[in-house]
C-alpha positions in Angstrom: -34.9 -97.0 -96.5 -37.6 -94.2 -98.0 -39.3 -94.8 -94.5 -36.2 -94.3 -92.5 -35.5 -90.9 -93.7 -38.8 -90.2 -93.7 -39.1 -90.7 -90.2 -35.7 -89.4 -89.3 -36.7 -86.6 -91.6 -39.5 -85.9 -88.7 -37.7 -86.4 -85.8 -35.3 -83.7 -86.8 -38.2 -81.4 -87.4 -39.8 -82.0 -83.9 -36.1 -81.5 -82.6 -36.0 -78.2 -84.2 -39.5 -77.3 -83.1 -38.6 -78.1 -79.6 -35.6 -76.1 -79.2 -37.1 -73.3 -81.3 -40.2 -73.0 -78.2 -38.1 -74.0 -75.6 -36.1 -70.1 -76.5 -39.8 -68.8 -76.9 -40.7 -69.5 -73.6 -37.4 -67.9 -71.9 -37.9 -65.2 -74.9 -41.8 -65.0 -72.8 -40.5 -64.9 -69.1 -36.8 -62.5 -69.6 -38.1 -59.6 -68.5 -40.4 -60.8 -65.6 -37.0 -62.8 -64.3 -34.8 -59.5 -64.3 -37.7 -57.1 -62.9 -38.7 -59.9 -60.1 -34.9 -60.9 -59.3 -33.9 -56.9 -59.2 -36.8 -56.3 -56.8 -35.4 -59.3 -55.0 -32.2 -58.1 -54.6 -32.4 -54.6 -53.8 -35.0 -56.2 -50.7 -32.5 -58.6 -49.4 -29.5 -56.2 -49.4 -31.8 -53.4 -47.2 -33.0 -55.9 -44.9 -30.9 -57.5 -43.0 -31.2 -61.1 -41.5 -30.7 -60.5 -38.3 -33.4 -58.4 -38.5 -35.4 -61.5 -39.6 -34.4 -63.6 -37.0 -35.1 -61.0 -34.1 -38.7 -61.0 -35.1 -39.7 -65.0 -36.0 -38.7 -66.4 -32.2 -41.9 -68.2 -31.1 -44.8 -69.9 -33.0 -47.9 -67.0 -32.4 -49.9 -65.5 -35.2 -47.1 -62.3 -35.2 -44.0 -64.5 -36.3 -45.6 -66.8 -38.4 -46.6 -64.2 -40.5 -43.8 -62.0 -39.9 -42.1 -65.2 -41.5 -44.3 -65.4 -44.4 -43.5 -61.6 -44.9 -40.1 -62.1 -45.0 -40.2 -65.1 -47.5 -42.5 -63.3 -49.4 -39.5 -60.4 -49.7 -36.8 -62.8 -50.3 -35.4 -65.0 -53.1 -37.3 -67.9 -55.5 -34.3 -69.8 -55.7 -35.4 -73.1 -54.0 -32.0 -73.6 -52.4 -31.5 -70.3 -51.6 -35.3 -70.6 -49.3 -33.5 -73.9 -48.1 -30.2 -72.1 -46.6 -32.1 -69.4 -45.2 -34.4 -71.4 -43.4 -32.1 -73.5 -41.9 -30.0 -70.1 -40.8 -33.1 -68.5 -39.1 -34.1 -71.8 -37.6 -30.4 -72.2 -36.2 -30.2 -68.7 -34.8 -33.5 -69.4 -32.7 -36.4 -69.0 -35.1 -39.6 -71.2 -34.4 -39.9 -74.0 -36.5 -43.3 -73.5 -37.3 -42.2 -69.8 -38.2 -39.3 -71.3 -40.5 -41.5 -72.8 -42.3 -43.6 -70.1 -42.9 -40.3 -68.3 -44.5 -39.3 -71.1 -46.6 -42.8 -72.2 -48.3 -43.5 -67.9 -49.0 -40.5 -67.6 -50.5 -41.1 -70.1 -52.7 -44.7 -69.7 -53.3 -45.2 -66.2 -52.8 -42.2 -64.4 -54.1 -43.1 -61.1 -56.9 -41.2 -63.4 -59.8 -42.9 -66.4 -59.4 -46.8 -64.4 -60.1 -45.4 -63.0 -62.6 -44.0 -65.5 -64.9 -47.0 -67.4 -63.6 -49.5 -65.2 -65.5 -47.2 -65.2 -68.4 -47.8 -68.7 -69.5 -51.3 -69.2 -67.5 -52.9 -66.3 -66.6 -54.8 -64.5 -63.7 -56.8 -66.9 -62.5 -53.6 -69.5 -61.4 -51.1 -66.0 -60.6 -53.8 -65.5 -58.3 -54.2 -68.7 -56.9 -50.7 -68.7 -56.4 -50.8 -66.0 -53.8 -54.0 -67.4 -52.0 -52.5 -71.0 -52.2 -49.2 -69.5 -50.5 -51.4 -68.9 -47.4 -53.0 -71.8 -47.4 -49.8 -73.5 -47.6 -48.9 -71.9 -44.6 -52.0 -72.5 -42.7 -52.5 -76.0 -43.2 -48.4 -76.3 -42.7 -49.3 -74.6 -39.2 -52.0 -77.1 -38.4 -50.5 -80.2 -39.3 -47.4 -79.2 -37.2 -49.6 -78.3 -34.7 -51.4 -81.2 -34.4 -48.6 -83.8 -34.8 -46.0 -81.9 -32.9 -42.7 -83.5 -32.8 -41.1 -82.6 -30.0 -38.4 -84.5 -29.2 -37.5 -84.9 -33.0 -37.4 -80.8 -33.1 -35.3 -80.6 -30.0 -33.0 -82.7 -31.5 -32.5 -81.3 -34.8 -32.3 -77.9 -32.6 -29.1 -79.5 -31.0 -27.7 -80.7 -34.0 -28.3 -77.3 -35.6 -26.3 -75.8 -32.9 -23.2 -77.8 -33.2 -22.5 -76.6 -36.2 -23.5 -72.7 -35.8 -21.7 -69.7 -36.9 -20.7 -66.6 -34.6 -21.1 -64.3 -37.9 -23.5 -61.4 -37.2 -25.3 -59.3 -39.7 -24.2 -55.3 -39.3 -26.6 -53.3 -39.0 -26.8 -50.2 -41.4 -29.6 -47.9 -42.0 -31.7 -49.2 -44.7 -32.2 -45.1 -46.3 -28.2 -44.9 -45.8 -27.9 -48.1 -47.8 -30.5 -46.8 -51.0 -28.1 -43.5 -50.5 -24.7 -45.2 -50.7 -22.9 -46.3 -54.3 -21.6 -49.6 -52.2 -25.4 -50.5 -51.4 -26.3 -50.1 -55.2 -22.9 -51.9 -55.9 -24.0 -54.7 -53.9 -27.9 -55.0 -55.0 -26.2 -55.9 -58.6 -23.7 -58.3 -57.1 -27.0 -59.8 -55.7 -29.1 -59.7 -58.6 -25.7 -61.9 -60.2 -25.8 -64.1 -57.7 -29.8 -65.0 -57.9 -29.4 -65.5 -61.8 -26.5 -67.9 -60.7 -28.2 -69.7 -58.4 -31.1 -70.2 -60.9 -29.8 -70.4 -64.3 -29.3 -74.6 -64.3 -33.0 -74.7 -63.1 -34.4 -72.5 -65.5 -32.5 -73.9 -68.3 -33.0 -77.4 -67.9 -37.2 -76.6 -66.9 -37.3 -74.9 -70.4 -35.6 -77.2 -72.2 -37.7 -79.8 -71.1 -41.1 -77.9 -71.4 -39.8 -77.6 -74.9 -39.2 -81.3 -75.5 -42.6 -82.3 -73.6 -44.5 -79.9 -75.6 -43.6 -81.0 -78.9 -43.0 -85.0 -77.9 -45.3 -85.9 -75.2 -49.2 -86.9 -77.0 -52.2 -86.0 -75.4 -52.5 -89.8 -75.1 -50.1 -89.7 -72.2 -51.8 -87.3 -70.5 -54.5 -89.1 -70.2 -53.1 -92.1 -68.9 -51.3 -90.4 -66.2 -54.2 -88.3 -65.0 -57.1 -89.9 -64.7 -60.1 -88.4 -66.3 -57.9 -85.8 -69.1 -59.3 -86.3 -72.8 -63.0 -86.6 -71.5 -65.7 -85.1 -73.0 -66.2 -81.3 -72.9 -67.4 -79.8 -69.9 -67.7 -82.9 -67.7 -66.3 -82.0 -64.4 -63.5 -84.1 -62.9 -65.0 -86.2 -59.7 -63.5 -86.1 -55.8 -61.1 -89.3 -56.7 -59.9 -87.6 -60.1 -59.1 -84.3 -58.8 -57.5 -85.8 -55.8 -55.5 -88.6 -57.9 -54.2 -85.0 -60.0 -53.2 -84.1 -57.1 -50.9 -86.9 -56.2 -49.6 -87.5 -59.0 -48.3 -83.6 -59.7 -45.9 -84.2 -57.2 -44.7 -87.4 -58.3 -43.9 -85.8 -61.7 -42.5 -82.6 -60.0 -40.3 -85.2 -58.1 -38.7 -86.3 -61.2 -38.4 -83.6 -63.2 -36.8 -82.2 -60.1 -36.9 -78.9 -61.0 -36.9 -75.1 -58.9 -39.9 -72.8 -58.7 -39.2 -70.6 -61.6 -38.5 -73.7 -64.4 -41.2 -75.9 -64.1 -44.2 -73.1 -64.8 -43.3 -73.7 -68.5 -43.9 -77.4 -68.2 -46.7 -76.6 -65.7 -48.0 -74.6 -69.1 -47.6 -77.4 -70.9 -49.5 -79.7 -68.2 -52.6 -77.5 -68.8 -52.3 -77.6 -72.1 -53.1 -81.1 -72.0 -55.6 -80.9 -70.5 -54.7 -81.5 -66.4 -57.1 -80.1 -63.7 -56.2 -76.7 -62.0 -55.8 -78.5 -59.0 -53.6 -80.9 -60.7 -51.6 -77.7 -62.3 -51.6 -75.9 -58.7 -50.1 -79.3 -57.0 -47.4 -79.6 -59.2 -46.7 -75.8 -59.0 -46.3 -76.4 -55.3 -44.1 -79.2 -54.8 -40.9 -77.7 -55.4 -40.0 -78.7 -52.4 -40.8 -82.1 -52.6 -38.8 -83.1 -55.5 -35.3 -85.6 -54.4 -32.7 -82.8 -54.2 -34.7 -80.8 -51.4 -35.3 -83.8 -50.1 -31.7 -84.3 -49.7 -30.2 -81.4 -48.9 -32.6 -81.0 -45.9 -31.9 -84.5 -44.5 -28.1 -83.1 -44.7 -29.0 -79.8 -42.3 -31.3 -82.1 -39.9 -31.1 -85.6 -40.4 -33.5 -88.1 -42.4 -36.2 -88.0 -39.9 -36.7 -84.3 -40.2 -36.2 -84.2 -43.7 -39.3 -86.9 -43.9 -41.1 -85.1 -41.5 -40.9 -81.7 -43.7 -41.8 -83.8 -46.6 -44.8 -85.8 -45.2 -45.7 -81.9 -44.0 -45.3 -80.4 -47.3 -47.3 -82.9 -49.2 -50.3 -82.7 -47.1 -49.9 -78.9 -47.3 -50.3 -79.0 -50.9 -52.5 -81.7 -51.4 -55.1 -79.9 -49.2 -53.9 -76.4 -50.4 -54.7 -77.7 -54.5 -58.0 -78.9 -53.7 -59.5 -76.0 -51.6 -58.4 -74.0 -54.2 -59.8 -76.1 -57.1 -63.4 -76.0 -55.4 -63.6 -72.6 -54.0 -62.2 -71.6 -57.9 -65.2 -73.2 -58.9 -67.9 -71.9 -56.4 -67.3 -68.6 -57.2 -67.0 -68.9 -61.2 -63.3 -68.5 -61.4 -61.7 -72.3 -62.0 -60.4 -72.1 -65.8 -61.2 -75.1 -68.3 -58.6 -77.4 -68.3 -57.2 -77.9 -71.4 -56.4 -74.5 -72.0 -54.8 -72.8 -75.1 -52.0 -75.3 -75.8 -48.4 -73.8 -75.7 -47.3 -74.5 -79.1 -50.6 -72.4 -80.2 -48.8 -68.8 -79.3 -46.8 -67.1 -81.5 -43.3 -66.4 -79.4 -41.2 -63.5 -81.7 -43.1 -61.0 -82.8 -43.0 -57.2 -81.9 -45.0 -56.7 -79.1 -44.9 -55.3 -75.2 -42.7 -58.7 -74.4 -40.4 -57.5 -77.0 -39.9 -53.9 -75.6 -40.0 -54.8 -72.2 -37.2 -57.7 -73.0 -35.2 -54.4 -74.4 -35.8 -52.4 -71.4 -34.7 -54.7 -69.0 -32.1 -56.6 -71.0 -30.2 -52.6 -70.7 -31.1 -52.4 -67.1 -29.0 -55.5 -66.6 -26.1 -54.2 -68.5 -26.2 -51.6 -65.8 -26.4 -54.1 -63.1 -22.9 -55.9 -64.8 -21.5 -52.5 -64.6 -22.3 -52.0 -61.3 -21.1 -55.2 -60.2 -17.6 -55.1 -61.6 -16.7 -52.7 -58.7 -17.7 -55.3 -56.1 -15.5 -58.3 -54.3 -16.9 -61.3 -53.5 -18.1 -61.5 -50.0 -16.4 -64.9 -48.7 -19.8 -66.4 -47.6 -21.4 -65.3 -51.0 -21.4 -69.1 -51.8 -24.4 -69.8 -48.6 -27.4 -69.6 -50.6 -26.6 -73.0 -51.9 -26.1 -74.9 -48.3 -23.7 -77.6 -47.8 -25.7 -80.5 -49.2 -26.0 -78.7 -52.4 -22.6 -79.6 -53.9 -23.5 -83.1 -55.6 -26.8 -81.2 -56.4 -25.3 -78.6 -58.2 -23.0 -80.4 -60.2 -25.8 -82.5 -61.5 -27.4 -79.9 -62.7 -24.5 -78.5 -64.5 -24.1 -80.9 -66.6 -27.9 -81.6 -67.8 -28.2 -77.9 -68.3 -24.6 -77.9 -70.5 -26.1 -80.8 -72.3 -28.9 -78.4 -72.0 -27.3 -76.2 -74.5 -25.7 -78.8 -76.5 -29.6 -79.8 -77.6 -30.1 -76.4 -78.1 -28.1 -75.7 -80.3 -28.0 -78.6 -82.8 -31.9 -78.2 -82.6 -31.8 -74.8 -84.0 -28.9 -76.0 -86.2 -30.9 -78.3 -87.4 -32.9 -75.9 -89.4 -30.0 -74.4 -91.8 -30.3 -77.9 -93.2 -33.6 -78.8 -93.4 
């Protein structure tokens, strides 16, 4: 019975611990989310999509990276990139441009660097930005080389069964900065990014929290071949590229966005994964089941395959160029960096005053969005395949806040 308690006695501490770091790493990130999603916001109202579409018709050097531009302008939020794309793509963008859009906004977005070199540092914000390109370029050469056509002209046909008539109006960007209404609506936007977001980035906290504090080292180094060895070894060819596939099997199902799995991508390091390992499971957001879903709902199964089988050898090739060319020039970091639970969250510091800073410039964005209606297709971001998705979510990220909670609960009676 002694044992018992004792052992429940633990359990409740680790639950405790876990909740407590989970709050330290959104305490970390706050004010990166509200500067990257205002940034985000203000660019999306003042440039309109139609501009966007008018400029990513064909597949040339010029629209591909006119489409990496304008993903690299537009929102994180992994279904929000999904939407988009498929609206561009079905108002006669490229696909090889479309592509471009949706992997730089989810790879190369202000946000994503930023919360990046929060919890890793320079070196992976960094090779964040380069692997964006290279994202794009080998996306570009494995479409290029395995073109589809017939399966791309008939996803274009399907696509254009079901398209709107809606067009964008076209408004001055300068009268927009000018104008009350286009402040009005930059807040409304800034709104609807946090909730789009808010289920991913509670539910990739919470469970960067739990892994941190549950997970042994032991498990990292069965998953990833080669973790725990001794000091300064390098990984091999085969170890780096079995990182490599297995960061996206884990990203698959921990199926979460962009923004919430860098804490658990943190954690990853921590234990001691490769860089290339970390960078692979950074990148394959848009491999994980939901994505996977929601784009067989816009183009059918065999596109949705297509995009994945596309998007894995993307990153795959993307990780490891980065992993060796980090190393050539004197730049990889050691895996098994500074482990998470090692930092010291609450404390007065610049996170602490820049928290308070932006924390009052959202209060301004709520009172600036009060004066706005909702705009009848304000619900797009999320795409029509997102509804089972979404709910899903919901209800881990309520149960979420349920664990929480009791975990900081937990330490009134301890």
């Amino acid at each position: 019975m002694y044992l018992l308690q004792v052992q429940s006695t633990g359990f409740l501490e680790q639950w405790q611990q876990a909740a407590t770091t989970t709050l330290g790493f959104f305490w970390m990130a706050l004010w990166a989310f509200i500067l990257g999603y205002i940034v985000s916001s203000m660019i999306q109202i003042f440039v309109t999509r139609q501009r966007m579409q008018e400029s990513m018709g064909e597949s040339g050097v010029k629209s591909v990276g006119l489409g990496a531009f304008f993903g690299f302008i537009s929102s994180s939020c992994s279904f929000a990139a999904l939407a988009t794309t498929r609206a561009l793509y079905q108002k006669g963008a490229g696909f090889i441009p479309a592509m471009s859009f949706l992997l730089a906004s989810t790879n190369l977005v202000i946000e994503l660097g930023i919360v990046i070199f929060i919890f890793l540092g320079l070196e992976f914000a960094a090779a964040e930005y380069i692997g964006g390109i290279l994202l794009i370029l080998f996306m570009w050469i494995f479409v290029t080389i395995t073109y589809p056509e017939d399966l791309i002209s008939s996803t274009r046909k399907k696509l254009d069964k079901g398209q709107d008539t809606e067009e964008d109006t076209e408004t001055s960007w300068v009268e927009k900065i000018k104008s009350r209404e286009g402040w009005n609506k930059v807040a409304d936007q800034y709104w609807m990014e946090w909730g789009m977001v808010w289920k991913d980035v509670t539910i990739g906290f919470t469970v960067a929290g739990i892994v941190a504090v549950f997970v042994p080292s032991s498990f990292y180094e069965t998953l990833f071949i080669g973790v725990g060895q001794a000091s300064g070894q390098s990984y091999s060819f085969l170890q780096l590229l079995e990182h490599v596939l297995v960061g996206p099997v884990v990203a698959f199902f921990t199926f979460i966005g962009s923004m919430g799995n860098i804490p658990l991508a943190a954690v990853l390091y921590g234990g001691g994964v490769s860089f290339a390992g970390i960078m692979a499971f950074i990148f394959s957001d848009l491999v994980v089941f939901p994505v996977l879903r929601i784009n067989a709902q816009y183009y059918g199964w065999k596109m949705s395959l297509y995009i994945l089988l596309t998007l894995l050898f993307a990153l795959v090739g993307s990780a490891l160029i980065l992993h060796y060319s980090f190393d050539l020039l004197g730049l990889l970091p050691q895996s098994g960096g500074k482990s998470m639970m090692d930092r010291e969250f609450f404390k007065i510091d610049y996170t602490f005053f820049f928290n308070l800073v932006f924390l009052a410039i959202s209060g301004v964005m709520a009172w600036l969005s009060w004066s706005v209606s909702k705009d009848e297709d304000s619900g797009h971001h999320h795409g029509g395949g997102a509804n089972w998705v979404e709910t899903i979510l919901k209800y881990l990220a309520v149960l979420s806040y349920v664990w929480l909670a009791a975990g900081l609960a937990i330490k009134i009676f301890l």
